[in-house]
VOGU-3710 file (C-alpha; in Angstrom, 3 decimals, decimal comma):
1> xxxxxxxxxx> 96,093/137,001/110,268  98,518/139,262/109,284  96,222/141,816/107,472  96,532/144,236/110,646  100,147/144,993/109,930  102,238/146,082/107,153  105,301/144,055/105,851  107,380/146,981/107,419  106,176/146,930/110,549  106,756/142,770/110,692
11> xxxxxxxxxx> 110,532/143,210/109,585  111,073/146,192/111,600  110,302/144,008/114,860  111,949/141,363/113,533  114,976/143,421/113,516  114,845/145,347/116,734  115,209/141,652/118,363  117,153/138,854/118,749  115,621/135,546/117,963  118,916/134,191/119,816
21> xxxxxxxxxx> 118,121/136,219/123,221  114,575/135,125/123,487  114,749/131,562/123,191  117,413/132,075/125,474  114,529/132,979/127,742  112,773/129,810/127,374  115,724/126,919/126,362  119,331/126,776/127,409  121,293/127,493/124,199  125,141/126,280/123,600
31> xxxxxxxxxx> 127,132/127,548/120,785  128,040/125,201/118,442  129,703/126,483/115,333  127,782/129,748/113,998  124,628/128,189/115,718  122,839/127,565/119,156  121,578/124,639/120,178  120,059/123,391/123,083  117,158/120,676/124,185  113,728/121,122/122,209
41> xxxxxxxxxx> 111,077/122,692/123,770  108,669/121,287/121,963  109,113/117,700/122,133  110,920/115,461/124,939  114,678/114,401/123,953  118,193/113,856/125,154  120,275/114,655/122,980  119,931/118,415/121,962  118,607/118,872/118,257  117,168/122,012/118,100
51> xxxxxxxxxx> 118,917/125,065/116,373  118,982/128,928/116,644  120,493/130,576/113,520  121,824/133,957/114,837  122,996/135,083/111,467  119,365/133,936/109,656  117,501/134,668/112,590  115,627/131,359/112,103  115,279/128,524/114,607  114,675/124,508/113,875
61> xxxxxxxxxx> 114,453/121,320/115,259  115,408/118,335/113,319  114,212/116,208/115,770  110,253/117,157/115,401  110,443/118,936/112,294  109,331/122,644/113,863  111,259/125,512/112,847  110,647/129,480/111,678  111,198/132,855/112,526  111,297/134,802/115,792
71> xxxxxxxxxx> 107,461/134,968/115,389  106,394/131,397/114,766  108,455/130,720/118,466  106,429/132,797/120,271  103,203/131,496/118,319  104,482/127,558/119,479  106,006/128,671/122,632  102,989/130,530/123,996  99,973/130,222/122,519  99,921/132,901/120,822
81> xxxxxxxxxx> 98,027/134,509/117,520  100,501/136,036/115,214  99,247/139,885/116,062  99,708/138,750/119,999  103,223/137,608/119,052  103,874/140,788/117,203  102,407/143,273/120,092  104,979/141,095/122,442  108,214/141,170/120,053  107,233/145,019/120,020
91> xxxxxxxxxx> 106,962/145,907/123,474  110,003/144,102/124,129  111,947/146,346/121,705  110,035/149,825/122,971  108,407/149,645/119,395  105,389/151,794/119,779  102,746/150,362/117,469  99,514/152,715/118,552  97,965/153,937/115,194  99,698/151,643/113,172
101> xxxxxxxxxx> 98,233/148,125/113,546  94,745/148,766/113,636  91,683/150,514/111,917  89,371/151,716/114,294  87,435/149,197/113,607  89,731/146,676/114,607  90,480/148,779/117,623  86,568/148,657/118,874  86,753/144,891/118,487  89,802/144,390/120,406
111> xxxxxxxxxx> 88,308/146,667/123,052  84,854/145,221/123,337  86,816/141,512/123,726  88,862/142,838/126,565  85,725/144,540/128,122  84,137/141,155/127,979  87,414/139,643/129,351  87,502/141,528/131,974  83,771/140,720/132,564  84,211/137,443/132,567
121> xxxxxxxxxx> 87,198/137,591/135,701  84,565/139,720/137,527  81,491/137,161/137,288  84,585/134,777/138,215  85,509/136,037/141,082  81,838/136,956/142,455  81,051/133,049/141,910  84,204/131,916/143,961  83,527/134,182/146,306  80,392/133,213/147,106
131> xxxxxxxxxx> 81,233/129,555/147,371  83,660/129,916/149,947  81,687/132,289/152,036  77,906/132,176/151,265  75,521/129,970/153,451  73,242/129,191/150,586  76,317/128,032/148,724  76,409/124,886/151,458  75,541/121,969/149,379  78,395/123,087/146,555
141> xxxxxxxxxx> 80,575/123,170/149,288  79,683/119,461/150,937  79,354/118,321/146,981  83,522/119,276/146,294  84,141/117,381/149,876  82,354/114,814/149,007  84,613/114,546/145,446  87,527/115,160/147,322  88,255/118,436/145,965  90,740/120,916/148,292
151> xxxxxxxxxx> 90,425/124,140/149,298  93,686/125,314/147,336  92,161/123,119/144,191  89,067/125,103/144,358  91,061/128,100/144,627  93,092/127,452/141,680  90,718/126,428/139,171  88,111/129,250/140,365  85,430/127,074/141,188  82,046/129,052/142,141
161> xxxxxxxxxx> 78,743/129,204/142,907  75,695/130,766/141,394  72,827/131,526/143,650  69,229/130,640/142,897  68,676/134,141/143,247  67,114/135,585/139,861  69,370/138,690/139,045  72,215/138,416/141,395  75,172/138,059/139,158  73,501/140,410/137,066
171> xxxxxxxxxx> 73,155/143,428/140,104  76,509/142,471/140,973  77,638/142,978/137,374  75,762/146,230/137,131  77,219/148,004/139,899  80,896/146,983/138,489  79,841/149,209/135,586  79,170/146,707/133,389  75,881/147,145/131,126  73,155/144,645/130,512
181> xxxxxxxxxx> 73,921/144,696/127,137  77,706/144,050/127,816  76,325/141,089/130,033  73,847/139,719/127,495  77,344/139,335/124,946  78,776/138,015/127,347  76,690/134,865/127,859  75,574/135,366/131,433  71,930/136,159/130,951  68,759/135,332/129,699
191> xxxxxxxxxx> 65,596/137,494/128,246  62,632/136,662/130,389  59,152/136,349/129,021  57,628/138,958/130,555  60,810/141,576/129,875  63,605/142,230/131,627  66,859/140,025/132,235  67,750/136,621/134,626  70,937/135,237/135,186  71,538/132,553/133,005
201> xxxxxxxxxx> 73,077/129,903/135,641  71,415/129,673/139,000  71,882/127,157/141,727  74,646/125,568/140,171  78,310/124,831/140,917  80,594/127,030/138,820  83,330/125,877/136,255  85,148/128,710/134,406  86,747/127,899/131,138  89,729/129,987/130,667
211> xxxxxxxxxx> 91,673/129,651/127,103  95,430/129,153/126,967  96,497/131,868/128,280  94,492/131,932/131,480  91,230/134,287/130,705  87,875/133,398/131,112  85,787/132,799/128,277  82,341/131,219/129,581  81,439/129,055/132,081  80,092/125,735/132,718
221> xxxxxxxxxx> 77,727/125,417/135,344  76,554/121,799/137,388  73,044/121,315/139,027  73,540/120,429/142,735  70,004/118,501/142,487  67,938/116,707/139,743  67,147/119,520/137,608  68,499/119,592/133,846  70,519/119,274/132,387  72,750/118,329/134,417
231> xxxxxxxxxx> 75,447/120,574/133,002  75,087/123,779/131,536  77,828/125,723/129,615  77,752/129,129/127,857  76,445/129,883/124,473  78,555/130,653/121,633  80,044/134,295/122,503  82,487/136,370/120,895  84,984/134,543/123,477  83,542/131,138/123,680
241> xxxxxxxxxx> 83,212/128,703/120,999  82,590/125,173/122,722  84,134/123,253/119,917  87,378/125,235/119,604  88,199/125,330/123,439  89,792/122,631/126,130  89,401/122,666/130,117  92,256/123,174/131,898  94,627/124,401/129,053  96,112/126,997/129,710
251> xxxxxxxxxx> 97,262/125,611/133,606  98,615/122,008/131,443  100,419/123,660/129,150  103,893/123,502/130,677  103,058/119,810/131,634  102,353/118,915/127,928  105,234/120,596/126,303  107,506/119,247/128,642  106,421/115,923/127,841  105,311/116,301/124,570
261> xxxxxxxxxx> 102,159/114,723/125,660  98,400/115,415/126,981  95,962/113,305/128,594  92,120/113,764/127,256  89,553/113,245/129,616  85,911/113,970/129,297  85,127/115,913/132,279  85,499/118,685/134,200  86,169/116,976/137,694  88,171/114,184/135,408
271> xxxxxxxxxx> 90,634/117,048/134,281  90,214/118,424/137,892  91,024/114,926/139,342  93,948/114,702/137,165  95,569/118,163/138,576  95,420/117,372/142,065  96,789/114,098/141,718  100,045/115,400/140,291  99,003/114,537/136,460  99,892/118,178/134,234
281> xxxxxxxxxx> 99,279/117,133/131,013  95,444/116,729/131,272  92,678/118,790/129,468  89,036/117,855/129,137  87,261/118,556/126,175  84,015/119,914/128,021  82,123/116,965/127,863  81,170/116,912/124,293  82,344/114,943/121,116  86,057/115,949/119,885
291> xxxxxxxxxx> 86,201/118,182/117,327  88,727/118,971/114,649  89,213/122,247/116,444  90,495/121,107/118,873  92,466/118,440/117,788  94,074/121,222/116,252  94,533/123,209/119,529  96,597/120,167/120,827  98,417/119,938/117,949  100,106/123,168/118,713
301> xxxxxxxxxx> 101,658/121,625/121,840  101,702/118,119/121,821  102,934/115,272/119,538  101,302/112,287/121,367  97,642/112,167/122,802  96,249/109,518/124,908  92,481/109,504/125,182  90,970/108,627/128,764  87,322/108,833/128,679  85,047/106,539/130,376
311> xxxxxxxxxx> 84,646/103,194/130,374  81,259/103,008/129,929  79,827/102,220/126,142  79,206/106,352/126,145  83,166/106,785/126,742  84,540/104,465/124,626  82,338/105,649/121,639  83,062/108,955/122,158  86,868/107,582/122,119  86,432/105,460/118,993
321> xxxxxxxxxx> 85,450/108,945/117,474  87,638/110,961/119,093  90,769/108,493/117,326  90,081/109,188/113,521  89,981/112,993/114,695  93,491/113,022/116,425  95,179/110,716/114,023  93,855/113,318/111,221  95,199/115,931/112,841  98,635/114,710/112,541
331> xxxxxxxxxx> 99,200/113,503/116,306  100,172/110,020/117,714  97,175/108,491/119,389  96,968/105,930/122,709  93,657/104,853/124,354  94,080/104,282/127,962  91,245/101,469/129,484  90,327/101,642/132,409  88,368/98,936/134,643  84,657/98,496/133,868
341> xxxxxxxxxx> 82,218/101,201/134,723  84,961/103,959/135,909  86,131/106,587/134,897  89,369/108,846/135,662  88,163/110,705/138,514  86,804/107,359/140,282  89,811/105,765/139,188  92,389/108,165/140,711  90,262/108,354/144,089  90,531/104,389/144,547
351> xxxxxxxxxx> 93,537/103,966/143,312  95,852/106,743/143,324  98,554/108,506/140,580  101,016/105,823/140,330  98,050/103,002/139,260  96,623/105,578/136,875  100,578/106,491/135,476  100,928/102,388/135,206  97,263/102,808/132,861  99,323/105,539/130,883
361> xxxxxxxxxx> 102,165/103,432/130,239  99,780/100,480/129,123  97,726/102,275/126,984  97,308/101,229/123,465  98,383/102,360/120,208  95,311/103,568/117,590  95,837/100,479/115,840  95,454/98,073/118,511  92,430/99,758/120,334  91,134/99,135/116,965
371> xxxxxxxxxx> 92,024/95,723/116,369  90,869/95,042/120,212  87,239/96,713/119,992  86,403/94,613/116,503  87,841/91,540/117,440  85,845/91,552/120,582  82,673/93,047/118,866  82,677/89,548/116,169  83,265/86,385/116,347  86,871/85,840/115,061
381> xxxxxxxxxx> 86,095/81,689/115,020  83,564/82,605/112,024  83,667/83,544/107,806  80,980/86,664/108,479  82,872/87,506/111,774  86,198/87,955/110,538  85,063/89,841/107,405  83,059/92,012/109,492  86,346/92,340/111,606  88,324/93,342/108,533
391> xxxxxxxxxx> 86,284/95,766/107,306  86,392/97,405/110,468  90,729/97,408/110,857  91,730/97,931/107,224  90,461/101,165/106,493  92,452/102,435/109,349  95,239/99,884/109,055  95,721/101,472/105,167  96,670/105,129/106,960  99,441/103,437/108,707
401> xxxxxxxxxx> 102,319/105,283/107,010  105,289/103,520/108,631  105,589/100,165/106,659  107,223/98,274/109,713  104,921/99,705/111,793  102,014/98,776/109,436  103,691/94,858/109,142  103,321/94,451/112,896  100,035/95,607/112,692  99,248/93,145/110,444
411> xxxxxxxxxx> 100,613/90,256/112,349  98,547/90,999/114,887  95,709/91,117/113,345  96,973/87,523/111,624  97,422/86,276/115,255  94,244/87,581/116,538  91,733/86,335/113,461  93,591/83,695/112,287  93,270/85,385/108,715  96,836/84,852/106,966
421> xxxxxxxxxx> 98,980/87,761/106,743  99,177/87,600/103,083  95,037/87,606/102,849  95,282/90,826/104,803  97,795/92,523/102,695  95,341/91,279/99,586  92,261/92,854/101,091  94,611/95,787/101,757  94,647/96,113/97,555  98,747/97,562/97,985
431> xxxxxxxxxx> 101,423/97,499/100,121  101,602/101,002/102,501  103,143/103,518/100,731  104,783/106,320/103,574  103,119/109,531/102,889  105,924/112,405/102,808  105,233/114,411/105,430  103,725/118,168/104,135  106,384/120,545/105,882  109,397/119,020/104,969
441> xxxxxxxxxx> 111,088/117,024/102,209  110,963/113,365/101,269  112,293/111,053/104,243  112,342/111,419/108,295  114,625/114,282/109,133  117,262/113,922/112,256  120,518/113,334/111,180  123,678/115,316/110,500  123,810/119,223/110,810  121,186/119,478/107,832
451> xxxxxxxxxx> 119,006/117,025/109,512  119,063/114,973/106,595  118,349/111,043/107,075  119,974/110,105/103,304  122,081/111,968/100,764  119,075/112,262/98,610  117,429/114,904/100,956  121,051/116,733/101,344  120,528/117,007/97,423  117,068/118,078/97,626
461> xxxxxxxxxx> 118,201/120,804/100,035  120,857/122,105/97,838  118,801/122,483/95,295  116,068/124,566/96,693  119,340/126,935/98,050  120,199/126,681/94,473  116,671/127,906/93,271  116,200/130,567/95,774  119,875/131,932/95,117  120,169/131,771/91,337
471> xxxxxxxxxx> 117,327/132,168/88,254  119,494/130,894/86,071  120,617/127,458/88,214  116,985/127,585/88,995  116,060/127,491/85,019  118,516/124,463/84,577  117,283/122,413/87,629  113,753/122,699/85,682  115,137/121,684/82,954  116,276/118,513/83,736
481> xxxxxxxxxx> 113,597/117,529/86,217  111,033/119,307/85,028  107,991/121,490/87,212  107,546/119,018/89,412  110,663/117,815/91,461  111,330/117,950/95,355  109,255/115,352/96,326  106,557/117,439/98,808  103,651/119,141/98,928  105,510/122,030/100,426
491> xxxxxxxxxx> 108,645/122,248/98,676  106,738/121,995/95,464  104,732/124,799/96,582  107,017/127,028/97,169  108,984/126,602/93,938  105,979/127,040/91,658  105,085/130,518/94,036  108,855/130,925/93,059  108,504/130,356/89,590  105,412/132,345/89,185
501> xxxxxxxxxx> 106,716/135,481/91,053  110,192/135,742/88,670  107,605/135,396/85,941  105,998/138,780/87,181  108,556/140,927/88,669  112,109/139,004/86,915  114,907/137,706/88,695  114,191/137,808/92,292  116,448/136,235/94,384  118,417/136,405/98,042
511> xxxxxxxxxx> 117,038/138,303/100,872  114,301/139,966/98,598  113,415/136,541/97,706  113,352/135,375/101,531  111,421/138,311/103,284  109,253/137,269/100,538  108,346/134,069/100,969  108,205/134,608/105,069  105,776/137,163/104,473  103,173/134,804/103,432
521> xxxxxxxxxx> 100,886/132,759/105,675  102,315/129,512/105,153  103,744/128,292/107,969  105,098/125,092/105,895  107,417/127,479/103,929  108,830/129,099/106,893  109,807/125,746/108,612  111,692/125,008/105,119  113,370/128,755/105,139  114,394/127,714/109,065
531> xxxxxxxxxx> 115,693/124,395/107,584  117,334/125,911/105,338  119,109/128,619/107,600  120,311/125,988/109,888  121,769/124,077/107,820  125,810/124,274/108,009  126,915/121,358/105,589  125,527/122,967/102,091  128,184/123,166/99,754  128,516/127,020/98,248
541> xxxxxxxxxx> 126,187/127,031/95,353  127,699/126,435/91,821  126,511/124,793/88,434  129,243/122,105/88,641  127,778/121,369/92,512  124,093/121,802/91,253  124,689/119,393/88,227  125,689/117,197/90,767  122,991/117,657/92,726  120,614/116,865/89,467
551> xxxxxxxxxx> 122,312/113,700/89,209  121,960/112,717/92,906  118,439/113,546/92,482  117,425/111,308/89,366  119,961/108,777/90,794  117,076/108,897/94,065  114,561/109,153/92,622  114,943/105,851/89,933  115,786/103,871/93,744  112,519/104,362/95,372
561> xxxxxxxxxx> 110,868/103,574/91,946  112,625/100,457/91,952  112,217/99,728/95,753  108,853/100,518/95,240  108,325/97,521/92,191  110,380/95,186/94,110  107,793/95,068/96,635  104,869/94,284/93,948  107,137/92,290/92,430  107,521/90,039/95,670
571> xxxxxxxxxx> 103,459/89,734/95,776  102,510/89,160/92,701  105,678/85,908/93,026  103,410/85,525/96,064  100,153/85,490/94,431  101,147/83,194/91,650  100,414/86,291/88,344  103,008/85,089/86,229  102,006/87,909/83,838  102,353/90,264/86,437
581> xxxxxxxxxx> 105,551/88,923/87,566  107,131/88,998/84,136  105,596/92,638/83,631  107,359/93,591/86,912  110,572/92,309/85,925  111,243/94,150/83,244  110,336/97,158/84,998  113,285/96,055/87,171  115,323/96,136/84,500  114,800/99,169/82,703
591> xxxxxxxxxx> 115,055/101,238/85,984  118,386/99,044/86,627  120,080/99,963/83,213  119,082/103,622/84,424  120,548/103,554/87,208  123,694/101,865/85,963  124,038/104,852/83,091  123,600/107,604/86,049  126,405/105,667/88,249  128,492/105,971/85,083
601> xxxxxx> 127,912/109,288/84,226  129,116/110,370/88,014  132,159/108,062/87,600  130,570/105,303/90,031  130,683/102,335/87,360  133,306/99,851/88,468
//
């Protein structure tokens, strides 16, 4: 992404603002110490956790983990790519960047995408015209009545009409200046058989799909009879990629950041539905199957998704798919139910916002949707019904990370089968083991000015500042826990790129080190770099302090290990494997008598 500009040109707006004045824009920042803080804006909270470093020019919030330069705000903030956050940082400082981000090539492209932009608003507004003021556009007209869709809801969402006419979008288009071949990329024609062009939607109502930040990208067109199919979208343009793309975005996107939430519905009149009923935080996924894309897309903005689709068998499929997708993509997943045979538009036009907000707030977690749907799929009373039942919970039940959450799981499933809960942590094969989350290190982050839940993530902080400040504290801290310490996926990424870089070019360290390591795309290192910058309780870095460190490390590191066996331990005592049991004990042991000998080598022995 960042191939268009040099490294120079990224610092250089980087310097000519100030992270501290445009967040300023968007949160309320109080000073506090050499920080800011203020409430997050990317996830719903009280108590304010989220931190501007003036002096670092970093921001982070140890409430949901999101941090990173100046850049990576507006990315989160806005929606944006990371050369549409650079073009904004640079217009904002009067940095003139013509001639130096792009090749010419990359200048035609960005010009033929705004020329079909710009397209697109113009077939927009022709379609919305003529639904509001064509005769032949009637029976869309009585059709939104009917649906109970306003005037000012029509207006907002740009809702059209295509005529049955042949070519009329396309004449229209033509004397804008627009060219059939401009038209054809576009999506808003077809060839005919015997030559020539027609438009590619006719006698349909009119649905344009904008992206997030509010241009049109295709269209999606409904037949106002029995023809098929019954909905017809755009193909796959430059602009429009069906699977990538969500209805409504860019007007819920203040709705779902406030909340931290979105509401998936199926639909276009669902999502439509949702709007004029008050509900912000919906987006329809153009009536097709979720995809990863844009699972991903929501990911950006939300940290909870509740799935609304239809009741019908289609809908709740469709959901059942649409759970493994979300939870994969990192977010927390609810299924909202509604009553037999409706769906959310039906469902807010009999019964109104505050029935559907009471749906919301009794919508189920992943785990219980799935526990629900098998139980009530087989017989729970019966040997092949409850094994069927299992096979359909536990692999989901296994990628609970949380082991309370996980426990209560279980019980439930217990209570609903009648299977005991220790047969159900057998068929589970182990206990849940909390994955360490990729961006940060190894337990939940939200306490204390670091953000650091226990003191053995302080230590593992230090000793990162260590590594990134000093090759030679860096040599010893590999020396006594060897390549592969910190716990993470990204911290131990980033200290083997470390490694491998003083390798090549010697002892790099400090800011060199830093614009170094922000300059690449991994957005995982730059949330640690923001952690890091944040963080006000760090000793100064020293051997004594980073010996210390070591220790606390090790000392850590032995106490999950031994947590960890305890556990087995207690199953296998469960399970009757004396073997096992005796095996397990003296596991205990051993990691006991090492812990005992680090205590009394930090003066803790009593």
């Amino acid at each position: 992404m960042t191939a268009a500009f040099s490294q120079e040109v990224i610092e250089e707006v980087k310097e000519r603002v100030d992270i501290v004045e445009v967040i300023a824009g968007y949160v309320r920042l109080k000073k506090s110490g050499r920080n800011y803080v203020g409430l997050c804006p990317f996830h719903k909270e009280k108590t304010p956790s989220f931190t501007v470093s003036p002096d670092k020019q970093m921001f982070y919030c140890f409430g949901c983990g999101v941090g990173g330069d100046v850049i990576a705000f507006l990315m989160k903030q806005d929606g944006l790519s990371f050369p549409e956050a650079v073009k904004t940082l640079a217009a904002r400082a009067g940095i003139d960047l013509a001639g130096v981000l792009e090749t010419p090539a990359a200048r035609r492209q960005r010009e033929w995408k705004e020329r079909l932009y710009q397209l697109g608003a113009v077939a927009a507004s022709f379609y919305y015209r003529l639904l509001m003021r064509h005769p032949a556009a009637a029976p869309a007209r009585r059709y939104l009545m009917m649906r109970g869709v306003k005037g000012e809801t029509a207006r907002l969402f740009e809702l059209g009409y295509a005529p049955e006419t042949g070519t009329a979008l396309i004449d229209y288009l033509r004397r804008q200046g627009f060219t059939l071949d401009d038209i054809v990329h576009a999506g808003l024609c077809l060839s005919r058989p015997s030559g020539g062009a027609v438009d590619r939607f006719r006698g349909r109502l009119m649905f344009p799909i904008k992206d997030a930040r509010g241009r049109v990208i295709g269209f999606g067109g409904r037949t106002l009879n029995d023809g098929q199919p019954k909905y017809l979208n755009s193909p796959e343009t430059a602009l429009f990629h069906k699977g990538r793309h969500l209805y409504g975005l860019h007007l819920a996107l203040p709705g779902i950041r406030r909340q931290g939430q979105a509401i998936l519905v199926e639909g276009y009149m669902d999502m439509i539905a949702a709007w004029q009923h008050g509900i912000n935080n919906a987006v329809a996924s153009l009536g097709t199957a979720l995809t990863h894309e844009q699972a991903r897309e929501l990911k950006k903005y939300a940290r909870e998704v509740i799935i609304a689709f239809d009741a019908d068998a289609a809908g709740q499929a469709a959901a059942l798919r649409g759970l493994d997708i979300l939870a994969g993509a990192g977010l927390e997943v609810r299924v909202l139910e509604f009553p037999e045979g409706k769906d959310p538009d039906e469902f807010l036009a009999a019964r109104g916002a505050e029935a559907f907000q009471e749906l919301v707030e009794a919508s189920q977690s992943l785990m219980e949707f799935i526990i629900n749907k098998a139980v009530a799929a087989h017989d729970p009373t019966r040997p092949l019904g409850r094994k069927a039942i299992m096979d359909a919970v536990l692999p989901s039940l296994r990628q609970v990370q949380d082991p309370v959450e996980q426990e209560a799981y279980i019980r439930l499933l217990s209570r609903h089968t009648g299977i005991s809960e220790a047969a159900v942590m057998a068929a589970m094969g182990r206990p849940s083991v909390r994955k360490v989350r990729a961006a940060v290190v190894p337990e939940e982050h939200g306490r204390g000015k670091t953000g650091a839940a226990n003191p053995g993530e302080t230590g593992v902080l230090y000793l990162l500042k260590a590594y990134l400040e000093s090759p030679r504290l860096a040599a010893l801290i590999d020396g006594e826990l060897g390549e592969e310490w910190g716990g993470g996926r990204a911290i131990q990424s980033l200290i083997s790129f470390i490694r491998e870089k003083r390798r090549q070019e010697g002892e790099l360290a400090g800011q060199e080190l830093i614009s170094l390591i922000t300059g690449q795309d991994m957005p995982e290192w730059k949330i640690l770099m923001a952690r890091l910058a944040v963080a006000e309780d760090l000793a100064p870095v020293g051997e004594q302090a980073v010996k210390k460190a070591v220790l606390l490390y090790k000392l850590h590191r032995l106490q999950k290990q031994e947590k960890k066996i305890r556990i087995d331990l207690a199953r296998a005592e469960r399970e009757g494997a004396v073997g096992r049991v005796r095996e397990l004990q003296e596991q205990v042991f051993h990691l006991q008598q090492a812990i005992k000998t680090i205590k009394s080598g930090r003066g803790e022995q009593r």
